[in-house]
N, C-alpha and C positions, 0 to 999 in steps of 0.2 A: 663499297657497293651495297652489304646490305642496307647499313645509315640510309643509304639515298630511298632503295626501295621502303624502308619504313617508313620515311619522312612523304614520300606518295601515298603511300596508304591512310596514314592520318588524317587529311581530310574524312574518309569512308567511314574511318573509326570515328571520330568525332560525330558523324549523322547521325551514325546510329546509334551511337550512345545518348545522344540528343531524341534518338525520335523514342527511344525508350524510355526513356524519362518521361517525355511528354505524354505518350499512350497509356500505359500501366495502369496511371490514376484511372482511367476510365471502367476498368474491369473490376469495380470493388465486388464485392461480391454478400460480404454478411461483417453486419457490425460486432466488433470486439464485443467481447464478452457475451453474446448470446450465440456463439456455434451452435450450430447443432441444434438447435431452438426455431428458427426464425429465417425464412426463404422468401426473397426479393418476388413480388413480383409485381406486373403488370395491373395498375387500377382494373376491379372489376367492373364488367360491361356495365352502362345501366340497362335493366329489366331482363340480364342473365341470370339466372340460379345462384349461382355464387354470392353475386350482391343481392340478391333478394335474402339468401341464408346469412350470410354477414350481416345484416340487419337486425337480424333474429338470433346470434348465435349465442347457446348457453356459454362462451368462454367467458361471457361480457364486455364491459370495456378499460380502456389502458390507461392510466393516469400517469403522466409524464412529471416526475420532479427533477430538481436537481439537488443531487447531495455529494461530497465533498469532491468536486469536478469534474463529477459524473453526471448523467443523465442515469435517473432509474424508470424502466417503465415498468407500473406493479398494477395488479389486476386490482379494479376498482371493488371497495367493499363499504357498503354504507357504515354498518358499525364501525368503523374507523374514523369515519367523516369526522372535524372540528370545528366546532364551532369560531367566529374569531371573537375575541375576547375587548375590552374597553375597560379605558383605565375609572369609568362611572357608568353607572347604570344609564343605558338609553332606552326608553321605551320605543323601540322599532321591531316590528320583526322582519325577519329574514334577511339578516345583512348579509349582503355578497363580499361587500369590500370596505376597507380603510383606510384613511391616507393621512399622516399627523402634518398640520402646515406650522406656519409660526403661529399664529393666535389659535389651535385648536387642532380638530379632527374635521374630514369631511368625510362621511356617512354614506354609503348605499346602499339598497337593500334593491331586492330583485323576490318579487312572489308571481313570477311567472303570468299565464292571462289574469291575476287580480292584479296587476300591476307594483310599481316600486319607484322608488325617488331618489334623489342627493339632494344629504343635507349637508349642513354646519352647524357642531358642536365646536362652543365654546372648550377651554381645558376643565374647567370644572364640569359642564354637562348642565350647564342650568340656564345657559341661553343657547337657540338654534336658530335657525333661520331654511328654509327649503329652496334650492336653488335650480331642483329640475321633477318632472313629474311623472317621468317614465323610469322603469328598470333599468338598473345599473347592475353590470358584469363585470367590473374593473375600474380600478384608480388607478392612474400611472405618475411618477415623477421622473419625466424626460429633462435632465441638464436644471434648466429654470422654469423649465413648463409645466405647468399640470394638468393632466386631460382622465375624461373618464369617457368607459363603454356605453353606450346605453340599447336598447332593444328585446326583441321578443321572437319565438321562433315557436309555432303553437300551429299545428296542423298544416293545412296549406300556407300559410303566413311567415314570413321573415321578413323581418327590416332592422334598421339597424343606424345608429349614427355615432361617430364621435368627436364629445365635448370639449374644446378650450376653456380651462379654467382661471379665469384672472381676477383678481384684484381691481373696483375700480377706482381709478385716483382720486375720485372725490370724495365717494361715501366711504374708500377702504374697505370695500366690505368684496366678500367672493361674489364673483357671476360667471354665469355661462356668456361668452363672448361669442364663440361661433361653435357652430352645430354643423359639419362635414357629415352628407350621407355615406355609408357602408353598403356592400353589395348584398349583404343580408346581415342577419343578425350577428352581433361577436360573440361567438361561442366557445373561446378563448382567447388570451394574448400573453405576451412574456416581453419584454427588453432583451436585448442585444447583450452581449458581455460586455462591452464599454457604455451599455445604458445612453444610448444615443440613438439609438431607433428606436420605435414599438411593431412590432408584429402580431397581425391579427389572423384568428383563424375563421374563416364562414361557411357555411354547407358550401357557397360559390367557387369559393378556393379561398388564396392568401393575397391579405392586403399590409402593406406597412405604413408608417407615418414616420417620416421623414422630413424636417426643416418646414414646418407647419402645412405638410404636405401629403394627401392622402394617397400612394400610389397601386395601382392594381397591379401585385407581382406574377401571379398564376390563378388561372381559371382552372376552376375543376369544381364536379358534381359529387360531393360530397353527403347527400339530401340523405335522410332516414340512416344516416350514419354518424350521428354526435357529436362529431368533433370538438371535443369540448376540453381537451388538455394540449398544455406545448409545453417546450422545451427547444433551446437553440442552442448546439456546439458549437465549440471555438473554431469551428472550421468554416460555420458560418451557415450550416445544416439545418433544417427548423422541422423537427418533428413533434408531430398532432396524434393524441393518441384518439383512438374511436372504437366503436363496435367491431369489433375482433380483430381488427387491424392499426398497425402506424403507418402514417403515410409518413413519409420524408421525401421532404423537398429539398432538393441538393440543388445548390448557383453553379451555373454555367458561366466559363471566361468570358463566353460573348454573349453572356448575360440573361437576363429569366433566368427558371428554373427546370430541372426532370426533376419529375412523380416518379416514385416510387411509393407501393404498399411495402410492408414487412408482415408476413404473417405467419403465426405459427405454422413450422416445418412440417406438427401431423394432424396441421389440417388446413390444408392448402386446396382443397375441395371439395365439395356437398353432392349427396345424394336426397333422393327422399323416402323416407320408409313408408310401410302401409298404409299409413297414417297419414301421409301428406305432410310429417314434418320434416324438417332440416336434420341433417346428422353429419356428421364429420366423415369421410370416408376410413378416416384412420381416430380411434380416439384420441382428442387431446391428452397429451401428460405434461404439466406444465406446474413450473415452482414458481411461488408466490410473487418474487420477484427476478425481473433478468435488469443486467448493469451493461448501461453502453458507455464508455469512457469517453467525453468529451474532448481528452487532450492526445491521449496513445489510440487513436482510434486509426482501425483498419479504412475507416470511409475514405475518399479522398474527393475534392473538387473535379466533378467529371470534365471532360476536356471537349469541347466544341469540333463542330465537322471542320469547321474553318480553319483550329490551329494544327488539326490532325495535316490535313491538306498542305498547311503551311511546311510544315514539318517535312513531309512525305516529298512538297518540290525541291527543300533543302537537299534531302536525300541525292536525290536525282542530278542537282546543278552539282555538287560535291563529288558524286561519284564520277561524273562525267569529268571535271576539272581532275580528278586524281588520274582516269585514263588517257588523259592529253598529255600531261605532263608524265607516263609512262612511256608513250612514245618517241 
């Protein structure tokens, strides 16, 4: 007799272990490796205090890498900055980006409202050719493709597009094929871990390209706040570092994404002093760098109202089926 009564409960047991699995993910709460550091919260308003002082805040801003299958976010310091380097002297300045093809380098330089180009250097450096006439912010190698950022983002102003780089069959030589506009300027991008997407970050929100296709993933107002670094974990997370905050955009099962900020834990919000400036309510204390682990990470894929619901009728049909069959 008791065999029988376990074996009716099982259904019950089964839900709920099901709906627990399911739920959980959704309550993450703070990324590995930065406890204690760093408090989820809700984009700030636009034309609240908060983002008007996030804009202004002496913490600075977050520059996103990755290092050995982590994500580091470390406070940005110019004296650090690098240059990038050519295997020959090019007379350009301000190169943003580099990309080696088979016959050479293609070149781009980004000087802001003075403008910037893509070129092509030969391997030696002694023949070029100019193949676009605006600022460049990135070179990509998608699979077989090649495509670069281009744009500007200069007081009220943002635009923004990105270039198809091909080969043409006759002359052999590189050109811009198609020119996709951007929601605004690209103010950063990064590849997937299998380097088969590209993701872009724009004060508007996040765009990707995908299968020669430019998709709008998430809208968000990002404006006066920089976005100007990424990073994407294996879980499929895309975090943007900015003025005093990371946003992370986490994929929903049923698709899009939730916003979240990340911002430091002791200063999660602004007063203003005598002065009329911005101040922390609580002083920052903050080490040089925090490590979020892209592979053992606490995150998890948030779960949709849909599959909760799905979930929660299972519950319900299971339980109901276990008290018939008690009967």
């Amino acid at each position: 007799m008791p065999k029988l009564a376990a074996i009716r409960l099982q259904p019950g047991r089964l839900a709920l272990m099901f709906l627990f699995f399911l739920c959980c993910p959704a309550f993450d709460a703070s990324p590995s490796g930065g406890e204690g550091q760093w408090k989820i919260s809700e984009p700030f308003p636009a034309g609240s205090l908060a983002r008007h002082c996030a804009g202004r805040s002496d913490i600075g801003s977050w520059r996103i890498v990755k290092r050995k299958g982590s994500l580091v976010f470390s406070l940005w310091r110019p004296e650090v900055e690098t240059s990038i380097e050519l295997p020959f002297a090019a007379t350009l300045n301000s190169v943003s980006s580099t990309l080696q093809v088979s016959d050479g380098y293609l070149i781009g330089t980004n000087r802001g409202e003075w403008g910037g180009e893509l070129w092509w250097f030969d391997n030696s450096g002694e023949r070029k050719r100019q193949l676009f006439d605006k600022n460049i912010t990135g070179i990509h190698r998608i699979g077989e493709e090649v495509v670069a950022l281009s744009g500007l983002a200069h007081l009220s102003v943002s635009f923004g597009s990105l270039l198809i780089i091909e080969k043409d069959h006759q002359s052999a030589q590189w050109e811009v094929s198609e020119n996709l506009q951007l929601l605004a300027a690209p103010e950063a991008s990064a590849l997937d871990s299998q380097e088969k997407n590209l993701w872009i970050s724009t004060s508007l929100g996040l765009q990707s390209f995908k299968k020669r296709q430019l998709i709008i993933e998430h809208s968000s107002d990002l404006s006066s706040l920089y976005p100007d670094s990424m990073g994407i974990s294996d879980l499929g997370e895309v975090y943007v570092g900015m003025r005093h905050a990371v946003v992370r955009y986490s994929p929903l099962v049923s698709g899009g994404f939730r916003e979240d900020w990340l911002v430091p834990a002791s200063c999660t919000s602004f007063d203003l002093d005598d002065d009329g400036q911005c101040k922390c309510l609580t002083r920052p204390q903050l080490s040089a760098e925090i490590q979020v682990p892209t592979h053992e990470s606490d995150s998890a894929v948030p779960i949709s109202k849909e599959i909760v619901a799905l979930g929660v009728g299972l519950l319900v049909l299971l339980g109901g089926y276990a008290l018939r069959k008690g009967k």
